[in-house]
N, C-alpha and C positions, 0 to 999 in steps of 0.2 A: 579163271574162276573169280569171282566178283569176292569182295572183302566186304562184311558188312558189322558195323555197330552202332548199337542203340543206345538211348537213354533216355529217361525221363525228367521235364525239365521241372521245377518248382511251378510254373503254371499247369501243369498236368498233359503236356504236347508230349507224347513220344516223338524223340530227334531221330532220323536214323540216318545214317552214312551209308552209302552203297559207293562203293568206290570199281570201276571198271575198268579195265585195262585196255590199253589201245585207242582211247579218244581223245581227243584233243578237249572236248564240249564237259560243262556240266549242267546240268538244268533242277532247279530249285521250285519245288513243290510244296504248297501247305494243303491240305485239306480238311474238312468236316462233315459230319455223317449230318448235313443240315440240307438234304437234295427237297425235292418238290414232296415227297412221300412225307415227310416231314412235317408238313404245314396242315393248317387247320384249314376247314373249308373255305373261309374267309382269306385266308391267306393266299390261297393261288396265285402263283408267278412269283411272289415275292422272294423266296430263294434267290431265284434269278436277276430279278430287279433288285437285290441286293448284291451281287456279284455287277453287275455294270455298276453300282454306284458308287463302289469303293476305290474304283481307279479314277475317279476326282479328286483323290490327292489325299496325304497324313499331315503328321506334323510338321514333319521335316521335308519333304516333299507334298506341297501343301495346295497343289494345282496340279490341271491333268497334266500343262505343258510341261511340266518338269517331270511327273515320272515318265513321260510319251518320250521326252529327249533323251533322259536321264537313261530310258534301257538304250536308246539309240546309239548314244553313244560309248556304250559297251556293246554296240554289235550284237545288241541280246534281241532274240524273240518273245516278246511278253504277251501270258493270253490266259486265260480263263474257261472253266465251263461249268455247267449245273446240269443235273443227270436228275433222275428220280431217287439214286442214290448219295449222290456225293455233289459237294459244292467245292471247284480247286479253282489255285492259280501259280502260275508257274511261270520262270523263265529261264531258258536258255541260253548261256552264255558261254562264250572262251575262259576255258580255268581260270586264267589268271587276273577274271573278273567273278569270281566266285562271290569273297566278299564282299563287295560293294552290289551284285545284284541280291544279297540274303539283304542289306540294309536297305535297297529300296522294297522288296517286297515284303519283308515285317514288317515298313513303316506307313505304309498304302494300304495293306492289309490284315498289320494290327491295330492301328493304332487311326482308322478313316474318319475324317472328317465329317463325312454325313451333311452338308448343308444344307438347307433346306430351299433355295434357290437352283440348288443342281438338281433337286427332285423334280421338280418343274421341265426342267430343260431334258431328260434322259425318259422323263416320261413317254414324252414326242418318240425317241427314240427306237424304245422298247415296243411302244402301239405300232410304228412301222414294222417292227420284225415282226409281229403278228401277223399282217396284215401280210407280209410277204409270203408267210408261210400259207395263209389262205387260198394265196394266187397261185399256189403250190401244188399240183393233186397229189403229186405223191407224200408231199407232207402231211396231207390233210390225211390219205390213206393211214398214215402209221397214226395219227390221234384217235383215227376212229378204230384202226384195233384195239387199242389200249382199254377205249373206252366199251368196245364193244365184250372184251374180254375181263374187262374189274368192276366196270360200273364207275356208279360212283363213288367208289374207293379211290384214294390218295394215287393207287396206282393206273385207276384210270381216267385223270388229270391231265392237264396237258400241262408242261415244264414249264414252257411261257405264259402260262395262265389266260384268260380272259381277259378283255380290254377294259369289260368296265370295272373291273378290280385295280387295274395300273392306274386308274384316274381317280382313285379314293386312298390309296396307301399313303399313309401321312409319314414323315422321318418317327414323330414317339412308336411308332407300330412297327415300323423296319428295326429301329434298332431295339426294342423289344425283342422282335423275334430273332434278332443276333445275338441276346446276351443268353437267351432262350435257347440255342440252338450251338453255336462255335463255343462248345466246351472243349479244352485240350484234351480231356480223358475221350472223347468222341471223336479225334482228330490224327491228324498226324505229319510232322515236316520230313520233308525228304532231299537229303543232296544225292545226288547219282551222277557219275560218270568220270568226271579225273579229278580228284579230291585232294589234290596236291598241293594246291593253294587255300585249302579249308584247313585255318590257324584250328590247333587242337588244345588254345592256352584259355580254354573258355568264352572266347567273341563271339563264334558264332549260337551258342548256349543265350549268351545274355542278350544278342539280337532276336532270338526266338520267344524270349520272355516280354517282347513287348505287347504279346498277344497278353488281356486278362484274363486272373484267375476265376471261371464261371464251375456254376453245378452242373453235375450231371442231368441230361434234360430224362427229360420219361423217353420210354421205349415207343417208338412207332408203332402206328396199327398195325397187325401184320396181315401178310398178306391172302386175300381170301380165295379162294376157291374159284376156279376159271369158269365163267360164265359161259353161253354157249350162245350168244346175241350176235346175229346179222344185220351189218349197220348197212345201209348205202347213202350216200349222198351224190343225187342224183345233177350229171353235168350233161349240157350238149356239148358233146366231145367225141372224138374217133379214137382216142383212146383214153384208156381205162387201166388203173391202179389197183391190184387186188390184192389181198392180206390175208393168210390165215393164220390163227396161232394156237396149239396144243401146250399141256402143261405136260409133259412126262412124270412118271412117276418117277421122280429121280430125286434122293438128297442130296438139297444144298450145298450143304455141309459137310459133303463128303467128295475130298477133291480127287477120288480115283475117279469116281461117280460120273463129277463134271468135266472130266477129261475125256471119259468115254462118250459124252453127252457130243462135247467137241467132233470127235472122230465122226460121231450117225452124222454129225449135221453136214459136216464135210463132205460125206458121201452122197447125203443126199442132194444137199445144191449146195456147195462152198466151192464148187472148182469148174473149172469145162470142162473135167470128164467124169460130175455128178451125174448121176440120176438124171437130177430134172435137168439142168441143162443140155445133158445128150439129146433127150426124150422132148422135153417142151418144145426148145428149140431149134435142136440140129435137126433131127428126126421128121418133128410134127411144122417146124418152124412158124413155131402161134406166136414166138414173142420177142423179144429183144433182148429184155433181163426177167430173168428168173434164178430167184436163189433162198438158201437155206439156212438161218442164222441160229445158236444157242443163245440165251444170256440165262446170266445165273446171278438173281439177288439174293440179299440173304438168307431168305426163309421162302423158296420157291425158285422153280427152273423153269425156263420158257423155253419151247422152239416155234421159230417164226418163219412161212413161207411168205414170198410175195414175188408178182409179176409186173411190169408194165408193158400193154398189148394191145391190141388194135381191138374195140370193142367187140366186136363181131363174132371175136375169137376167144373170148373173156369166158363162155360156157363151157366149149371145149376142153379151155386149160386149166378148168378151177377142175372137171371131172378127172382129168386127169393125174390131176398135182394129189387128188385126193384118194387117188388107186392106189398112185406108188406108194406112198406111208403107207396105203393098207398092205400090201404085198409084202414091203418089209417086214410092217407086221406080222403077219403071216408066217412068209416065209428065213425072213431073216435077208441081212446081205451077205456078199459071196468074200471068201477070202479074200481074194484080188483088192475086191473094193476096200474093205478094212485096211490092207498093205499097202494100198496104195494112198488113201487120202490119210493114213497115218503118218506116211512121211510125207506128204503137202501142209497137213496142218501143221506139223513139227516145226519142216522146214520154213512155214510164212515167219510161224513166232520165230526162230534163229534170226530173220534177218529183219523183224522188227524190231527186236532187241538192237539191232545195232545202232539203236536209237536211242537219247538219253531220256529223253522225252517219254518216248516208252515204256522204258522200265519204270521211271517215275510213277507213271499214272498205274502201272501194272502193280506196282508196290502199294500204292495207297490205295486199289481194291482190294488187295489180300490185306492189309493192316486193318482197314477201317472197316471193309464190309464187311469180311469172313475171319478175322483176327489168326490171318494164317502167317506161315514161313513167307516172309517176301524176297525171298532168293530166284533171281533169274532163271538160274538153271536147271533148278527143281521143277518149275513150269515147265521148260522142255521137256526133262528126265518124264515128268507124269505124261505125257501126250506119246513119247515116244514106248511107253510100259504098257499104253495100252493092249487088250486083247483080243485077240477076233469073239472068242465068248463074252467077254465084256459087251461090244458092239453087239452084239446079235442079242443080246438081254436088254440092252436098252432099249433096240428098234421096238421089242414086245413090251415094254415099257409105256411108248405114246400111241393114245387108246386112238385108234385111225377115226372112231364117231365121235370125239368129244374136240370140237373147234369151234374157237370164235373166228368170223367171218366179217371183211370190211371192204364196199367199195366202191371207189369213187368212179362212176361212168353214168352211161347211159342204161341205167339200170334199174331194177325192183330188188326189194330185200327175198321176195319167193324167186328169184332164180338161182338163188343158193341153196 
């Protein structure tokens, strides 16, 4: 059983401790509810391009090379990411480098130097990762759902923004939108996993208060109502990336809700002996991957199919992908299926947990998206609660006619 306490610092950060038995690791997490949804039109990518900027070094560690060594030589993995929700960064160390990695990641990431010579230099940077991902199909696939299914809402945005946005963001607009956006009361630190070397005589408290004390920003747009747009971008290619995505009628905000949401999707393509991958691939063998994911922001639930398949075969399997949801619907799924991807789903989260990393990041969605309980085991305990009538309610839940449609082949937007 995980030991877990909180507090709040004089900057406004909820601290929290999760302390885990049996690992040697602890990994050290800040986050802020400052992801891409966040940002004004103008803004795009900047979230992100403000997370690569900040490991150019603080006060105290005032260059990349010294925080680049500095985790090295605690053995630590140091990384970062930006979501549509959340902007984090963390590291992974051996306990008995706890506090020295809480002091270089306060100090990197409270306290960033911003220079305006590294903007220049990271801009290169950041244009490349675009540019990588264009070369991408399957990446380009999941942009053009997003966008196929919000528009142009924040949420259907791309994370990395547009390029010729990266080559006009000045440092006064980036850190604006930091003082704007990494408020403590919207945030949250996290130590997790052997907390045995985490002094409880106030140090790590007053390394956490080097982030400043900011306001609370306005509430983000929220999110709008699933559009029902078929995008393609059309490639000469032999194979082809497809995407579809329903909204379920499912609350948020209600974590039985989203655990049952879990279980359909499990059924449906989370495992090799879903639905669609019996059926797409074993069966019909149209494709290579096919699968079935949940996510759950805060104010809306998604579920997302997608294939990648040999174009040829891209009609068959969109008609297909599109029966089964109906059929669920319909008819519901079979006990079996409920029992059985009830203990898969259970069982992946058991042994992702054994991760500190993990829980970290698992902790700072339930704190900061959904302001839930962030105890490990509660997560399991709900997935494992689920019920077969839960599932079967949900299936009737996701309207089998209402999807956005995205995809990258040899294609027209009327063949969907």
């Amino acid at each position: 059983m995980p030991t877990i306490t909180s507090e709040t610092l004089a900057n406004g950060l909820p601290l929290h401790r999760v302390a885990l038995p049996g690992t040697r690791a602890v990994t050290i997490l800040v986050a802020f509810d400052a992801g891409a949804r966040t940002e004004r039109p103008e803004e795009n990518g900047m979230a992100h391009f403000l997370e690569h900027l900040v490991f150019k070094g603080g006060e105290k560690f005032d260059h990349y090379k010294k925080v680049n060594e500095t985790a090295e030589r605690m053995g630590g993995s140091l990384n970062a990411y930006t979501s549509h929700d959340l902007v984090a960064f963390h590291i992974t160390v051996r306990a008995e480098a706890a506090l020295e990695a809480i002091d270089l990641l306060t100090d990197f990431v409270g306290r960033p130097l911003l220079n305006a010579d590294e903007l220049d230099r990271e801009r290169g940077v950041v244009i490349q990762e675009i540019q990588r991902y264009k070369d991408q199909p399957s990446s380009v696939a999941e942009e053009l759902i997003d966008k196929a299914a919000f528009g142009d809402h924040p949420l259907g945005r791309t994370v990395l923004g547009p390029e010729e946005h990266l080559r006009t963001f000045s440092r006064d607009a980036i850190v604006a939108f930091r003082e704007r956006r990494w408020a403590g009361k919207r945030g949250g630190a996290f130590v997790v996993g052997n907390v045995d070397h985490v002094p409880a005589n106030g140090a790590v408290a007053e390394l956490f208060n080097r982030f400043p004390t900011l306001d609370v920003p306005d509430a983000y747009e929220p999110a709008p109502s699933l559009q029902l747009e078929k995008l393609v971008e059309r490639r000469d290619s032999n194979q082809s990336h497809l995407r579809l995505m329903y909204e379920p009628d499912v609350d948020a905000t209600d974590p039985a809700q989203r655990a049952a949401l879990t279980i359909y999707s499990t059924l449906l393509g989370g495992s090799m002996g879903s639905r669609l991958f019996d059926e797409i691939r074993e069966q019909r063998g149209l494709c290579y991957s096919v699968y079935a994911v949940d996510h759950a922001l805060s104010d809306a639930t998604i579920l997302q199919l997608g294939a990648g398949l040999e174009s040829s075969k891209t009609s068959e399997a969109y008609k297909r992908m599109r029966e089964i949801v109906a059929e669920l619907h319909a008819d519901g799924p079979t006990e079996e299926e409920v029992e059985r991807a009830r203990a898969y789903a259970a069982g992946r989260r058991v042994l992702a947990f054994e991760n500190t990393n993990a829980v970290a990041r698992f902790a700072a969605s339930q704190a900061i998206v959904f302001g839930e309980d962030i105890d490990p085991d509660r997560a399991i305990d709900a997935l494992d609660a689920v019920t077969f009538d839960q599932v079967r309610e949900i299936a009737k839940k996701v309207d089998p006619e209402a999807a956005a449609v995205a995809c990258v082949g040899p294609h027209d937007a009327d063949e969907f």
